[in-house]
C-alpha positions as a Markdown table, in Angstrom:
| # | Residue | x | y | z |
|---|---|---|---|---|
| 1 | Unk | -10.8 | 2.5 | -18.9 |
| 2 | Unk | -8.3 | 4.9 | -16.8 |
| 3 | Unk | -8.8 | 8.5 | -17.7 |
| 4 | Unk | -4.8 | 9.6 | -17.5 |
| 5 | Unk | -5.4 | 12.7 | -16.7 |
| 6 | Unk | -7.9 | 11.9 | -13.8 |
| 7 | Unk | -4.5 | 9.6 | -12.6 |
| 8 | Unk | -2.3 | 12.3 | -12.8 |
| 9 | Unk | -4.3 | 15.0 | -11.3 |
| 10 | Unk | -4.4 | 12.7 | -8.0 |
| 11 | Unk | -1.3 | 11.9 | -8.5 |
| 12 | Unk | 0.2 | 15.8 | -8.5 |
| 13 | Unk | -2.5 | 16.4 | -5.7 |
| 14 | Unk | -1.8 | 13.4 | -3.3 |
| 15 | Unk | 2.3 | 15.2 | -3.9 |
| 16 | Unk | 0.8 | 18.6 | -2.5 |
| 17 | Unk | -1.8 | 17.4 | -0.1 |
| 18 | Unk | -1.1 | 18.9 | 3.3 |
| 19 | Unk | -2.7 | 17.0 | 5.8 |
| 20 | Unk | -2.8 | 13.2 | 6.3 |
| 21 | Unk | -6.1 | 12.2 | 6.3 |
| 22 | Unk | -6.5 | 14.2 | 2.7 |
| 23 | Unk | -3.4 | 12.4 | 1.6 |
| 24 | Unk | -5.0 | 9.0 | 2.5 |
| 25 | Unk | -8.3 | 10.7 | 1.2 |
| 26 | Unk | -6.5 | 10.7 | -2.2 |
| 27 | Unk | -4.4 | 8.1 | -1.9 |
| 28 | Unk | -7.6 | 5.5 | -2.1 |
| 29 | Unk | -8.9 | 7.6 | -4.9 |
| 30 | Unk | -5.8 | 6.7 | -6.8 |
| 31 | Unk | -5.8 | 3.3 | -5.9 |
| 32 | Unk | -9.6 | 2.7 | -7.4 |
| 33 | Unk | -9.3 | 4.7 | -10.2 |
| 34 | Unk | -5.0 | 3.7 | -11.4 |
| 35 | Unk | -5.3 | -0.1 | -9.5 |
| 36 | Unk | -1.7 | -1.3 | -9.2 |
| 37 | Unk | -0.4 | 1.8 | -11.4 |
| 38 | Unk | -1.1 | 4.0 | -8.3 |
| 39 | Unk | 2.0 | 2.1 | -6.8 |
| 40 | Unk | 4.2 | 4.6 | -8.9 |
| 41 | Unk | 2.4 | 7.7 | -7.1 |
| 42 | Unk | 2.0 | 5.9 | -3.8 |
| 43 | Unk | 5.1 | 4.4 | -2.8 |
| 44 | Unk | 7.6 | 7.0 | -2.0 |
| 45 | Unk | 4.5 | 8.4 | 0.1 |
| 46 | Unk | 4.4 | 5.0 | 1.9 |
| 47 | Unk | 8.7 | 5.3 | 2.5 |
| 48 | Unk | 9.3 | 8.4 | 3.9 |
| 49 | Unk | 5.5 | 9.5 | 5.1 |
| 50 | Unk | 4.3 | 9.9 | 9.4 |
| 51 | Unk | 3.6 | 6.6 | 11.0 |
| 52 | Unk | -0.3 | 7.1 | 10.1 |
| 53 | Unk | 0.8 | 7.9 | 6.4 |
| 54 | Unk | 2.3 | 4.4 | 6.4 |
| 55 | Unk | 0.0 | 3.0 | 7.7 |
| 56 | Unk | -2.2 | 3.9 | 5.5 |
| 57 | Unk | -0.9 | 3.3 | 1.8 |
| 58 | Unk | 0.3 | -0.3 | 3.1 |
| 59 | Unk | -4.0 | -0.5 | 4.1 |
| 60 | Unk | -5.0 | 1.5 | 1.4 |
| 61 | Unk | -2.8 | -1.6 | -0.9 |
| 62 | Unk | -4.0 | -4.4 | 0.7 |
| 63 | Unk | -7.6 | -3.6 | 1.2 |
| 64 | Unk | -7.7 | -2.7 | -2.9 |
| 65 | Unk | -5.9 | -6.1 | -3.1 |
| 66 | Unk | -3.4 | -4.3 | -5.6 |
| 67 | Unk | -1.0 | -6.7 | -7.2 |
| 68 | Unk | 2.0 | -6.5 | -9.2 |
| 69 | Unk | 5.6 | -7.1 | -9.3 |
| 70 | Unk | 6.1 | -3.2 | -7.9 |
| 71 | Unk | 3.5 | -3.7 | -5.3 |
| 72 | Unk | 5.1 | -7.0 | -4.2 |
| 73 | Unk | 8.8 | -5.1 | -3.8 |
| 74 | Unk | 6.9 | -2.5 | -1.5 |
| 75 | Unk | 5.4 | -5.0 | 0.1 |
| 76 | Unk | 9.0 | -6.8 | 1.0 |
| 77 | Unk | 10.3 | -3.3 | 2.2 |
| 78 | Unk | 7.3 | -2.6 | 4.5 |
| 79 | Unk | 8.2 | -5.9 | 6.4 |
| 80 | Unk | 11.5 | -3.8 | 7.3 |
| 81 | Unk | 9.3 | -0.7 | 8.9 |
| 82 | Unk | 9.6 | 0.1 | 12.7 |
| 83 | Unk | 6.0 | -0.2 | 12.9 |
| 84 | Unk | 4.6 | -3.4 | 13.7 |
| 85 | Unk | 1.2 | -2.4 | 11.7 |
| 86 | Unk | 2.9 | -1.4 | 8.8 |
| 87 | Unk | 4.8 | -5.1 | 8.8 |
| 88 | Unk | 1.7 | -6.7 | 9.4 |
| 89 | Unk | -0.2 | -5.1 | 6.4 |
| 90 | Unk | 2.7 | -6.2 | 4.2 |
| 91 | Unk | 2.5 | -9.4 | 5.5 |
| 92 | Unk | -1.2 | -9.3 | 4.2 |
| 93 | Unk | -0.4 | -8.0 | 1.0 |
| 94 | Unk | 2.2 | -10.5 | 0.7 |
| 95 | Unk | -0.2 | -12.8 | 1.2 |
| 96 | Unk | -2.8 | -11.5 | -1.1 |
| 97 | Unk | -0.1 | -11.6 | -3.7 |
| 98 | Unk | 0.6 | -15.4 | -3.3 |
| 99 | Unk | -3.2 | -16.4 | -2.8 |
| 100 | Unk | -4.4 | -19.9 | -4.0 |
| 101 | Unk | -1.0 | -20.8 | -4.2 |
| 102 | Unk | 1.1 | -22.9 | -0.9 |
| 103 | Unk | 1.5 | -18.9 | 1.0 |
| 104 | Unk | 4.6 | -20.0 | 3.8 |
| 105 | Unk | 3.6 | -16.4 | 4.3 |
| 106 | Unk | 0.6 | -17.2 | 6.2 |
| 107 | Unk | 2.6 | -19.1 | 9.3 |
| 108 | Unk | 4.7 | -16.1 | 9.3 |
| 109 | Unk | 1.5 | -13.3 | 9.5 |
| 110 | Unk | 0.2 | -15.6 | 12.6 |
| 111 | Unk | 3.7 | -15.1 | 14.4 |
| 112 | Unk | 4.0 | -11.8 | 14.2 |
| 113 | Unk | 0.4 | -10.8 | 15.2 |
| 114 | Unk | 0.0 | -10.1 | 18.8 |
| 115 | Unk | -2.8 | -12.4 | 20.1 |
């Protein structure tokens, strides 16, 4: 069971946190507790957050192996980031999201990950 208030007490606090690693902090503390709901709370910090906040909500997604439709759309706008690691978790995630199932997305991860 999800405790909503738990949820949205990390929710308003990942909205005020004022340093990145605390951010990220709460961030996976969302993700365990809400699964794919954190999405809601996560991805505007995952659009307009530093590099490392990027970074890390596009980790913090794929290492939770959070799936959904929502996530999935993220996970297509990540691919159009500036940073490479940020496209390459997405590409993970996109994978993660297609797993067991023919992934074309695989091919594509290999390409764009520096050997």
């Amino acid at each position: 069971l999800v405790d909503a208030t738990t949820v949205n007490w990390l929710s308003n606090r990942l909205e005020t946190a004022d340093r990145d690693q605390l951010a990220l902090f709460i961030a996976q503390l969302l993700a365990q507790v809400a699964g794919a709901d954190a999405i809601t709370a996560l991805e505007p910090l995952g659009r307009s957050g530093s590099v490392r906040i990027r970074r890390g909500i596009a980790d913090i997604l794929v290492v939770n192996e959070l799936r959904s439709e929502q996530v999935g759309r993220f996970y297509l706008e990540l691919l159009k980031d500036e940073d490479a690691q940020v496209r390459r978790s997405a590409v993970e995630g996109l994978e993660i999201l297609f797993e067991g199932e023919h992934n074309p997305l695989s091919e594509f991860g290999a390409a764009i990950t520096p050997r």
